[in-house]
C-alpha positions as CSV (number, residue, x, y, z in Angstrom):
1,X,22.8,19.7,6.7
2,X,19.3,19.7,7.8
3,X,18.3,21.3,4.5
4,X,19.8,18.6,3.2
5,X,17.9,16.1,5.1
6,X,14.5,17.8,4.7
7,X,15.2,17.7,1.0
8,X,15.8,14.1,1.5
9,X,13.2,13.5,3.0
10,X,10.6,15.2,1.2
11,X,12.1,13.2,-2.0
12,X,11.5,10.1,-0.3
13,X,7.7,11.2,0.5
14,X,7.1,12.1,-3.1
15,X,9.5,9.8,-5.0
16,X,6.7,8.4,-7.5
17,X,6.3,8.5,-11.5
18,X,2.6,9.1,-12.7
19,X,3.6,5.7,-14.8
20,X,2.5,2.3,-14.2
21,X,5.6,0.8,-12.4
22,X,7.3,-2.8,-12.9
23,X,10.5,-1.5,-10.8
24,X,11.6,-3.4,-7.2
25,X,9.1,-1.8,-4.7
26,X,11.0,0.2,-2.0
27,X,9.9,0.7,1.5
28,X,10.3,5.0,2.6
29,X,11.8,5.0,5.3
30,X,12.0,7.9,8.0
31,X,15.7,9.3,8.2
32,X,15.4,10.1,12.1
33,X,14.4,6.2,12.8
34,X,16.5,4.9,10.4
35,X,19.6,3.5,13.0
36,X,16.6,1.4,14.0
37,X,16.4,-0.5,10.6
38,X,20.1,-2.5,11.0
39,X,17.9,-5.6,11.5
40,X,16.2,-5.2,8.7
41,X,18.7,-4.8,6.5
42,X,19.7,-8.6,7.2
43,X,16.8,-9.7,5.2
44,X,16.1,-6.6,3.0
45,X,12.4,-6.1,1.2
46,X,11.2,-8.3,-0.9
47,X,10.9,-5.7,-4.2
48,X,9.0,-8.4,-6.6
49,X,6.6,-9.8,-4.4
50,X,4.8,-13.2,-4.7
51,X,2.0,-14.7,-3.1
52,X,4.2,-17.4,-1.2
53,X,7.1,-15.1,-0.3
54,X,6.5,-11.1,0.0
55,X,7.2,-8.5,2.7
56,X,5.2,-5.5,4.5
57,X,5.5,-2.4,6.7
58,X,4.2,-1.7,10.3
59,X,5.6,0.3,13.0
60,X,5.2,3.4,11.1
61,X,7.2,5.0,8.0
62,X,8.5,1.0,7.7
63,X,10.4,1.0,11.3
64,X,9.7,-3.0,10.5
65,X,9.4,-5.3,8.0
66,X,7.4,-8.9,8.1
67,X,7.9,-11.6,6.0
68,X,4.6,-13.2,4.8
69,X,4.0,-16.3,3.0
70,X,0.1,-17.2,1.7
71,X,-0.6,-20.8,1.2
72,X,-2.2,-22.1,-2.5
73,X,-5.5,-22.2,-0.4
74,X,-5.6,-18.5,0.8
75,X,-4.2,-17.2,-2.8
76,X,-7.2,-19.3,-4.1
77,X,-9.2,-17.3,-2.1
78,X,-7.6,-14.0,-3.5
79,X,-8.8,-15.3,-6.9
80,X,-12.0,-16.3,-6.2
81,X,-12.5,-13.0,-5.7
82,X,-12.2,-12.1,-9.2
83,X,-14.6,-14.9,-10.7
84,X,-16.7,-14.0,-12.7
85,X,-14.2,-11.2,-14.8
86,X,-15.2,-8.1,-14.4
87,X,-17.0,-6.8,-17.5
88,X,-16.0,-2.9,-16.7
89,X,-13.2,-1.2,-15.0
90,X,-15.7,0.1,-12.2
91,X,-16.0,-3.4,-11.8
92,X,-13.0,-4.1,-11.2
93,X,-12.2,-1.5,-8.7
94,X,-14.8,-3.2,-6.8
95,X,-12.8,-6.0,-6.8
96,X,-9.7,-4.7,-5.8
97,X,-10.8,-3.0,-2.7
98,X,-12.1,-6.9,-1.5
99,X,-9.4,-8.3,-2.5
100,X,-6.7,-5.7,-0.8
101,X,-9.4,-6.3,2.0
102,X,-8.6,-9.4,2.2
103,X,-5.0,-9.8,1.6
104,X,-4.5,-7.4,4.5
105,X,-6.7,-9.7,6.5
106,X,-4.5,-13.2,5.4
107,X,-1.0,-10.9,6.0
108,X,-2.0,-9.5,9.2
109,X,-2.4,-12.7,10.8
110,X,0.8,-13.9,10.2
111,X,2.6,-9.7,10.6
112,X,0.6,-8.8,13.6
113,X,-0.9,-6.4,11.7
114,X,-4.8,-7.4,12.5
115,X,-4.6,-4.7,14.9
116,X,-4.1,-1.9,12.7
117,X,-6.9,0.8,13.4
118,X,-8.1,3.3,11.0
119,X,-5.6,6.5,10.4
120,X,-2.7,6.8,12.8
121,X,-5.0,6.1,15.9
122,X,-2.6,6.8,19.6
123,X,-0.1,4.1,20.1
124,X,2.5,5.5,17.4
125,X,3.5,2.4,15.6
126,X,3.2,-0.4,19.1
127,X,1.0,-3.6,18.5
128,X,0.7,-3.5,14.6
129,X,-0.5,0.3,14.2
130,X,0.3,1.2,10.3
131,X,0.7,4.8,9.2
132,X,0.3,6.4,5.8
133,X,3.6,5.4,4.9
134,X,3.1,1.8,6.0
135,X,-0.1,1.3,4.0
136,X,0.8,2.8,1.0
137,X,3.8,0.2,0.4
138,X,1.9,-2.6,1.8
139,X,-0.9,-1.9,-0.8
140,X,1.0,-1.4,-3.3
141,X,2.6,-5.3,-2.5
142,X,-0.8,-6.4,-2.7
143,X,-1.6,-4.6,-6.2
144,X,2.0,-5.9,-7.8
145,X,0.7,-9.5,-6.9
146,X,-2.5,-8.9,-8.2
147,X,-1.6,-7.5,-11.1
148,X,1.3,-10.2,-12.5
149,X,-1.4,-13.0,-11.5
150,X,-3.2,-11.3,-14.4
151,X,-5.9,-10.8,-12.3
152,X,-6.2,-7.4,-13.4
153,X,-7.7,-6.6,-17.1
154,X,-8.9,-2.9,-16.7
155,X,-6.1,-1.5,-14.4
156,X,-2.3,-1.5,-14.2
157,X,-0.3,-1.0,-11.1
158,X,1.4,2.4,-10.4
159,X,3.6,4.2,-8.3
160,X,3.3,5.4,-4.8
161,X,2.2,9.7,-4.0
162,X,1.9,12.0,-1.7
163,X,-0.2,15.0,-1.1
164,X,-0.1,18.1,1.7
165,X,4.4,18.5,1.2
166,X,5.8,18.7,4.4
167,X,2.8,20.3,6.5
168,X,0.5,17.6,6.5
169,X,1.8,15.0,4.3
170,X,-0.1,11.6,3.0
171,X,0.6,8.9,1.2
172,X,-1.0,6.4,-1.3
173,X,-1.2,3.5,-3.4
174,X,-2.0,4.1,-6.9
175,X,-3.5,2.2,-9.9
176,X,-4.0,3.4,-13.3
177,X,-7.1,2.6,-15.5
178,X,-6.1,1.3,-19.1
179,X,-8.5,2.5,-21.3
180,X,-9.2,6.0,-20.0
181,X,-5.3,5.9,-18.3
182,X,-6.7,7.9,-15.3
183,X,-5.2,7.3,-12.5
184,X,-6.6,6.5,-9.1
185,X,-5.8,6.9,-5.0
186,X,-5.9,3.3,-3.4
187,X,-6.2,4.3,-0.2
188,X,-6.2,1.9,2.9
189,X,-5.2,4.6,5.8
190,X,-8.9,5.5,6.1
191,X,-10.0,2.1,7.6
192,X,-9.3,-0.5,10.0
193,X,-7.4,-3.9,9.5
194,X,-9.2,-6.1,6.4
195,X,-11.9,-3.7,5.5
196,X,-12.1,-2.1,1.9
197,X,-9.8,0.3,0.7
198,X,-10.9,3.7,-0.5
199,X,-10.3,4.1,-4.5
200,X,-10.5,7.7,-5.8
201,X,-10.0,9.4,-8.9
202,X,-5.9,11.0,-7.8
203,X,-7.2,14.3,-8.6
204,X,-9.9,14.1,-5.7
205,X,-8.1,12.5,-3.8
206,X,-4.9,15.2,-4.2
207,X,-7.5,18.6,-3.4
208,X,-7.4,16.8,0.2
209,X,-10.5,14.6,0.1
210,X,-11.2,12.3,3.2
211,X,-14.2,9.5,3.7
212,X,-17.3,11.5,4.8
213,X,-17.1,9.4,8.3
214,X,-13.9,9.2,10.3
């Protein structure tokens, strides 16, 4: 049985095509906390996302949900930061990271989430702390909204990985350049609540690379 469950559970850390993804987006969830989740299961993730009506993870490996609504004025603001188009998809991936930035700024004012230090930090999930798990889903949210506002012309949005198996295991967002149809880390665990995340060609980011400061 607990072979079982460790199979399980690794599936669940590494359940992620290299394809750019359209399907319901999934929040993992850790099997040993997973009695905790009945509450959530009343109003169950929001899979296809919108700016007025989407849903996030905090409390580590998506122990809770939050249900987040933007107003036309803050999605505005989301789109402003894409004007004028990017002319390149380097560009663009500038882009991104200040408009993931920002949505994480707008959603944790409303989640609780404004909190969230950089990496695990000490409090284990209390007062908005997001792990890996947490800010890959949320991130990948943000990019599904971004991308079917068609405010993405270089990049499609792709599926969730993981790195390190069941040793040290890590999680991120993914995007996937059009032309070239590399794929890249998004990667928010690195930094605190509304700053930029960290966007990595997947093969760097997979040999274990980290920011040079922590």
């Amino acid at each position: 049985m607990k072979i079982f469950f460790l199979i399980l559970f690794c599936y669940w850390l590494t359940a992620c095509s290299y394809s750019a993804s359209q399907d319901a987006i999934t929040p993992i969830r850790s099997i040993n906390n997973i009695q905790e989740l009945t509450e959530n299961f009343n109003k169950p993730f929001i899979g296809f996302p919108q700016p007025n009506n989407y849903s996030i993870c905090h409390g580590h490996t998506c122990n809770q949900f939050s249900f987040i609504s933007l107003t036309d004025t803050q999605w505005k603001t989301i789109e402003a930061l894409f004007i004028p188009s990017a002319i390149e998809p380097k560009q663009e991936r500038e882009q991104i990271k200040l408009a993931i930035a920002l949505l994480e700024k707008l959603t944790g004012e409303q989640a609780g989430t404004y909190r969230d230090r950089a990496q695990n930090f000490t409090d284990q999930g209390l007062n908005g702390q997001l792990d890996c798990i947490d800010e890959a889903t949320n991130s990948t949210v943000y990019l599904r909204m971004l991308f079917d506002a068609g405010l993405l012309q270089f990049h499609r949005q792709a599926s969730r990985t993981s790195r390190g198996g069941l040793i040290a295991p890590h999680n991120t967002a993914t995007i996937i350049e059009n032309s070239s149809n590399i794929r890249y880390a998004v990667d928010s665990w690195f930094a605190d609540n509304g700053q930029a995340p960290a966007i990595i060609p997947l093969s760097l980011w997979q040999s274990g690379w980290k920011p040079d400061v922590q």
